[in-house]
C-alpha positions as CSV (number, residue, x, y, z in Angstrom):
1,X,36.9,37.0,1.8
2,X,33.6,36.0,2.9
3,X,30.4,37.8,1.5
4,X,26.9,37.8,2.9
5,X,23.3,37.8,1.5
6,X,21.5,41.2,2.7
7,X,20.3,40.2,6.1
8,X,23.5,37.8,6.5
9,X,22.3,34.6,7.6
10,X,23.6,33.1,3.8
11,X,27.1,33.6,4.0
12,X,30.0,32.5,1.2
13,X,33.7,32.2,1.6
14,X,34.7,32.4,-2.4
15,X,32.4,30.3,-4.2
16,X,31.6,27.8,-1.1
17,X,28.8,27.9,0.9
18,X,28.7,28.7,4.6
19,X,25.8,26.7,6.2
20,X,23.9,28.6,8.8
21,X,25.3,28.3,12.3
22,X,21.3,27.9,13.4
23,X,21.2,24.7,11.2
24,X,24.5,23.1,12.2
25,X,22.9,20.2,13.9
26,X,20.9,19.0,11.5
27,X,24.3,18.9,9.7
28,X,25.6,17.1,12.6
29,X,22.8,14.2,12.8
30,X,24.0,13.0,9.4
31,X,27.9,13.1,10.8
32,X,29.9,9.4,12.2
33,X,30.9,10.2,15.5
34,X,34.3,10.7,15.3
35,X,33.7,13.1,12.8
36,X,31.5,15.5,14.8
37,X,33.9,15.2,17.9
38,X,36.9,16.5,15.2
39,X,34.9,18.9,14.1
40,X,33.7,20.0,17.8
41,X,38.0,20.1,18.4
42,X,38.6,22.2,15.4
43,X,37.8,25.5,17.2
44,X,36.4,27.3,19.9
45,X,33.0,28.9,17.7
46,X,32.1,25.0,16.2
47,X,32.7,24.0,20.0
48,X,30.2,26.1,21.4
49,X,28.0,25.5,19.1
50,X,27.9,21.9,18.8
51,X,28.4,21.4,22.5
52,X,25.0,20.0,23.0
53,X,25.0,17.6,20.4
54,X,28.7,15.9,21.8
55,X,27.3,16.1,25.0
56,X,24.5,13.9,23.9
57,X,26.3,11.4,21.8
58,X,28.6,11.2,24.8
59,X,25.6,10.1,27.3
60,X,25.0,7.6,24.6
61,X,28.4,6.4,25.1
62,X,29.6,7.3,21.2
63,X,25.9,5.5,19.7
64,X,24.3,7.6,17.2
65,X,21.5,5.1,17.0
66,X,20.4,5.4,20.6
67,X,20.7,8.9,20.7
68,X,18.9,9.7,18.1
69,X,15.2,11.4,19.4
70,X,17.5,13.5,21.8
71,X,19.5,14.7,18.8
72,X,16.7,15.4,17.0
73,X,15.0,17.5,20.1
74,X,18.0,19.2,20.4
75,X,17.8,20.1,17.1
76,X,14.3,21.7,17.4
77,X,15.5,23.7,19.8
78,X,18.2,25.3,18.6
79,X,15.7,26.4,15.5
80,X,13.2,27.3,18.0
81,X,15.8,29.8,19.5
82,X,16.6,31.2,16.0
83,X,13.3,31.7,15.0
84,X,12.7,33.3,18.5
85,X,15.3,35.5,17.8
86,X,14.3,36.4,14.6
87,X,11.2,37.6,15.3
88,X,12.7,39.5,18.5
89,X,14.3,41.0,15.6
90,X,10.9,42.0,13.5
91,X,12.2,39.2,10.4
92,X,10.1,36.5,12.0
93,X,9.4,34.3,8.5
94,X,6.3,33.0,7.0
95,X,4.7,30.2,9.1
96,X,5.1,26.7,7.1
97,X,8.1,28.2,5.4
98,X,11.4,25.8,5.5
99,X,14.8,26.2,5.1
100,X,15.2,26.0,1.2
101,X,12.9,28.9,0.5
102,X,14.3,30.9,3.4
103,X,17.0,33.9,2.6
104,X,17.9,32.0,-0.9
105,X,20.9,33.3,-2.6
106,X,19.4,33.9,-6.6
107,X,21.8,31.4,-7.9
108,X,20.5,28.7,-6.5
109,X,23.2,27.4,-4.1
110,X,21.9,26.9,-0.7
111,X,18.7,25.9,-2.5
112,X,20.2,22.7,-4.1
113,X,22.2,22.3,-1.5
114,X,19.6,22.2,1.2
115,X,17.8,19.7,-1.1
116,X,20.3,17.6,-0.9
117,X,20.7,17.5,2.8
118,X,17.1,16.6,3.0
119,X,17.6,13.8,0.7
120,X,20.4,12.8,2.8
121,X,18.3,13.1,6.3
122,X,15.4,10.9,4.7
123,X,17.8,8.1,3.7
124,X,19.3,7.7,7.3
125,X,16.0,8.5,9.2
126,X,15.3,5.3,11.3
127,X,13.5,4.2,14.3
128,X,15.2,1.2,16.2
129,X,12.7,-1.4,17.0
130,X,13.6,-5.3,18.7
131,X,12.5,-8.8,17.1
132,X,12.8,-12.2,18.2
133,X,15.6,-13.5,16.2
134,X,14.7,-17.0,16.3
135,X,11.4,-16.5,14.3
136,X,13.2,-14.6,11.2
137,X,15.6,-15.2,8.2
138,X,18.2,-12.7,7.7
139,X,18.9,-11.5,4.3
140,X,20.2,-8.8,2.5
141,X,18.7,-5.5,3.7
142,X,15.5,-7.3,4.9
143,X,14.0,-10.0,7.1
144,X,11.8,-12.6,5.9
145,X,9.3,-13.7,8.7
146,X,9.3,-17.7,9.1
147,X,6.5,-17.2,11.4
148,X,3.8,-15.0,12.7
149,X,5.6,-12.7,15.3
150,X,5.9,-8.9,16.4
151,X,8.0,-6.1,16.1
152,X,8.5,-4.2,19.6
153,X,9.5,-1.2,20.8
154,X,11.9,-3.1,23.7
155,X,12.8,-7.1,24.4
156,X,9.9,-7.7,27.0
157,X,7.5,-10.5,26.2
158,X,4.6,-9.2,23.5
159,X,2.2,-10.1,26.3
160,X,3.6,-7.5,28.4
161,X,3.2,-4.6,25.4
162,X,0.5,-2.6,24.8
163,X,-1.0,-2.8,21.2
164,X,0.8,1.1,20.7
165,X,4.0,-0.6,21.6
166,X,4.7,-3.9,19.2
167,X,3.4,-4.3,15.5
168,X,2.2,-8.3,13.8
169,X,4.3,-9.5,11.2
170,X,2.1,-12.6,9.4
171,X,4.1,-15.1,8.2
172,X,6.1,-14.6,4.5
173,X,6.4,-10.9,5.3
174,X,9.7,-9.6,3.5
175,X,10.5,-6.5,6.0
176,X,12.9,-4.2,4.8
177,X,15.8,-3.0,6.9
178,X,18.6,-0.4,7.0
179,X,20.7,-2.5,9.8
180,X,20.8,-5.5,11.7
181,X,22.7,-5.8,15.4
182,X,22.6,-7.9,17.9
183,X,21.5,-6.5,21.5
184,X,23.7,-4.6,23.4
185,X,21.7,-2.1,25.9
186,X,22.0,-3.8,29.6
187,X,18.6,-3.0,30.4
188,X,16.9,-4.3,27.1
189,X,19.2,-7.9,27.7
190,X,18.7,-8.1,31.5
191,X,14.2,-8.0,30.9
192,X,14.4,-11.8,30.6
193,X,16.7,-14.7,29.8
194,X,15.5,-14.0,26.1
195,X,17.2,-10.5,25.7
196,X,19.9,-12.0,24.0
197,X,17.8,-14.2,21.8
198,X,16.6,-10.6,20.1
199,X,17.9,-8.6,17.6
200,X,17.8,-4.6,16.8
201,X,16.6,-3.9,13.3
202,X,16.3,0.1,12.2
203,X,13.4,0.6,10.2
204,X,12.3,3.5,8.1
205,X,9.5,5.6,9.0
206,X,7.8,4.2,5.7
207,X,7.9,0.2,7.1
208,X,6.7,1.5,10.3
209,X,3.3,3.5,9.0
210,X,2.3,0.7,7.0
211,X,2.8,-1.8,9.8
212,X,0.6,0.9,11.8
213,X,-1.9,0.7,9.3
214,X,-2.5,-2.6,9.2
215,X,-2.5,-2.9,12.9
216,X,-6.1,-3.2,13.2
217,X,-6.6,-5.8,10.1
218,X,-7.5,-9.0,10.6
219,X,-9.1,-11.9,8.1
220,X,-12.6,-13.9,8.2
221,X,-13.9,-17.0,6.2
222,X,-16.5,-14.7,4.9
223,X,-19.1,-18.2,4.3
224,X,-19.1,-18.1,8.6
225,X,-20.4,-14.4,8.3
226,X,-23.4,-12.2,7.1
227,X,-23.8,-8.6,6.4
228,X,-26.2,-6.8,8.2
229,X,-26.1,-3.6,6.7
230,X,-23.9,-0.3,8.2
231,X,-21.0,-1.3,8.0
232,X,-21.7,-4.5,10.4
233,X,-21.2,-8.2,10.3
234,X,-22.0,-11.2,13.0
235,X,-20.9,-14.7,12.4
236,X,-23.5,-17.0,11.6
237,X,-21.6,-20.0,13.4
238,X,-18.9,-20.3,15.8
239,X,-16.0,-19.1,13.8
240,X,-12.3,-17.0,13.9
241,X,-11.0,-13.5,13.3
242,X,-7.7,-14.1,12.0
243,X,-4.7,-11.9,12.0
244,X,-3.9,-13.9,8.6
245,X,-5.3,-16.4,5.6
246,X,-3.5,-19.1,7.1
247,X,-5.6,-22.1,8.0
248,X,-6.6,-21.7,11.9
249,X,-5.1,-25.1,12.8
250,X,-2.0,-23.9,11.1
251,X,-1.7,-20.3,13.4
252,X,-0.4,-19.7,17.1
253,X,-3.2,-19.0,19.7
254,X,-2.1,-15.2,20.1
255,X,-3.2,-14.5,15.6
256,X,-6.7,-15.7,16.3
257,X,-9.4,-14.4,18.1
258,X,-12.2,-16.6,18.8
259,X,-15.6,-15.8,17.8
260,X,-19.0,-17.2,19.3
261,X,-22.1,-17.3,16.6
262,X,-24.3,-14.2,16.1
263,X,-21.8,-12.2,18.2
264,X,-21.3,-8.6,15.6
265,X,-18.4,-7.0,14.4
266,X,-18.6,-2.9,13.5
267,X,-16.0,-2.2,10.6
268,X,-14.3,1.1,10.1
269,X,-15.2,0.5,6.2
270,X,-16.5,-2.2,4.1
271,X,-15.0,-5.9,3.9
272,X,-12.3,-6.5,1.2
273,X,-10.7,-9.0,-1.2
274,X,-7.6,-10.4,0.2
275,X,-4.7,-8.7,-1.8
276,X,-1.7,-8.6,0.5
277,X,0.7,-10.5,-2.3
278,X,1.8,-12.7,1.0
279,X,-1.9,-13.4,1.8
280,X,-3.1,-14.2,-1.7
281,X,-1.3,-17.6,-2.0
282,X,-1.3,-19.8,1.3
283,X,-4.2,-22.0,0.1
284,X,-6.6,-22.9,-2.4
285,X,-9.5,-21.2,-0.2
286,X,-8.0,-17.8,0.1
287,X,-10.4,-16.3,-2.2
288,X,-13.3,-17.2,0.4
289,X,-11.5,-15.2,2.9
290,X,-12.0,-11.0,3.5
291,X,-10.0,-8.4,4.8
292,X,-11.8,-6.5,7.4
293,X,-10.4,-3.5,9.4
294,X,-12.4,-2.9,12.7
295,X,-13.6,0.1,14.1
296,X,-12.0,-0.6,17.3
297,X,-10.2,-3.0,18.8
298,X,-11.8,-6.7,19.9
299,X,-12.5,-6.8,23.7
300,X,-11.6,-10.5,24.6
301,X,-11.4,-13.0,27.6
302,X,-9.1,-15.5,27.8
303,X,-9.7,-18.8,28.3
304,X,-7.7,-22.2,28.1
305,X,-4.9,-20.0,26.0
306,X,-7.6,-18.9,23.5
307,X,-8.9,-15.4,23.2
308,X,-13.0,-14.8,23.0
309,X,-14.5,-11.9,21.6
310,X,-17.1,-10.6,23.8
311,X,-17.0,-6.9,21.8
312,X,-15.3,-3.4,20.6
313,X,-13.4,-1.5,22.3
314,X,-15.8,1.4,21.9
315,X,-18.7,-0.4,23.3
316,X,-17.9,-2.6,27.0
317,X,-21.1,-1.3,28.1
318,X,-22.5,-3.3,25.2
319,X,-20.1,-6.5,25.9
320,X,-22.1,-10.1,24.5
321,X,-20.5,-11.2,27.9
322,X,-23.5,-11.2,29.6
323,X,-25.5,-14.1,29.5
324,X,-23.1,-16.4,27.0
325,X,-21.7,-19.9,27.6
326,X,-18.1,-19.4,27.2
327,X,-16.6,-22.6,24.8
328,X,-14.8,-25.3,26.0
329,X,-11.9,-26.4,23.7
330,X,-10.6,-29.5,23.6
């Protein structure tokens, strides 16, 4: 016989919990699909209510993986409409409130059961993100990067992303990853005659904020550079910004940014030691090298495959363009 906490959204049948009919989706992210599309067949009240979510997953041609933001939406919604209908109801909750605190039985049940789901939903969050395959090792649960490279949003050429849309892997970067495929989406493998040469990876949303974070990092031989107070520094000879330690003559045009003498720098905070574990050890001259995050992005022109600072992205009004010999490399 089933019993019910006092406004009945907690519900028991014996000694099991009944999860919330508002929350089922969020159950049904963490489901294979076969196993939602039995329970969807089981009968007519889980049919209606997980309607949307087979619907999805059916668009997606039975792939969790690239359905995945929809299911999520979807599952916003549906607490959107609960909540809306709660508070048509006058027991609107508390803002900031979440589901283990909300209508919890006293002994603990849906508490610790709740708990667990979120545990659950954090192991198999992922985003799904593309990488060249020929410029990695593949190991167990991680990639080790023979190379620096990029990890993009789709298979088109880095050149054609924006810098929101692909993140720099240096070389000796150990990337975890929850799973490796090959490419199967028609559109990603029919950009270029390279589609097939990528790879899908899923990646937490942890590996993803701190390649984010480091976006906007790049390395100088700090002897080529002087301090000039405010967070500002100009080379004092015709030098690199790096996107690693390596030696220059050792990187690929797209990691360096060339940089003509007395042209400044504004930093979003003070220069650094190099600590990055794969940074630390390339060469014996490491420890004349700093980390320096910018305040914006460097404004370049290209020329003969090399990129030229002329400035910060905050400042084109202020570009060194004006008036400087642009190099010639030989």
């Amino acid at each position: 016989m089933a019993s019910a906490s006092s406004d009945t959204c907690i519900q028991y049948v014996g000694a099991h919990l009944i999860w919330p009919h508002w929350d089922l989706q969020r159950l049904a992210r963490c489901l294979e699909p076969r196993s939602l599309l039995a329970l969807f067949a089981s009968c007519a009240t889980l049919r209606e209510r997980l309607r949307a979510p087979v619907s999805i997953l059916q668009q997606a041609k039975g792939s969790v993986a690239n359905c995945q933001h929809l299911l999520k939406v979807q599952q916003a919604l549906s607490m959107l409409e609960h909540e809306l209908g709660q508070a048509s109801q006058g027991q609107h909750r508390a803002a900031g409130q979440d589901i283990a605190s909300y209508n919890m039985p006293a002994d603990g049940a849906f508490t610790k059961a709740a708990a667990d789901l979120l545990s659950l939903e954090q192991s198999l969050d992922h985003e799904i993100y593309y990488v060249y395959a020929h410029d990695w090792e593949l190991r167990p649960g991680r990639l080790d990067s023979k190379k620096g490279t990029w990890v993009k949003q789709c298979t088109k050429f880095s050149w054609e992303l924006n810098q929101n849309q692909k993140f720099y892997v240096p070389q000796g970067v150990a990337m975890p990853v929850q799973q490796i495929a090959r490419v199967i989406d028609p559109e990603e493998l029919m950009r270029h005659e390279w589609g097939s040469h990528h790879l899908r990876v899923w990646l937490k949303p942890s590996v993803l904020h701190v390649l984010a974070e480091r976006s906007n990092n790049w390395f100088v031989y700090w002897p080529h550079f002087e301090d000039r107070g405010d967070l500002r520094i100009a080379a004092n000879c015709d030098t690199w910004l790096k996107r690693s330690t390596q030696m220059s003559n050792d990187m690929q045009n797209f990691e360096l940014v060339y940089v003509p003498k007395h042209v400044p720098l504004q930093l979003a905070c003070g220069a650094s030691l190099v600590e990055e574990p794969w940074e630390k050890n390339r060469h014996q001259h490491v420890h004349l090298h700093r980390m320096v995050r910018l305040a914006a992005p460097p404004m370049t022109v290209k020329q003969e495959n090399y990129e030229i600072l002329i400035g910060q992205g905050f400042n084109r009004e202020e570009s060194v363009l004006s008036g400087m010999s642009l190099p010639a490399f030989n």
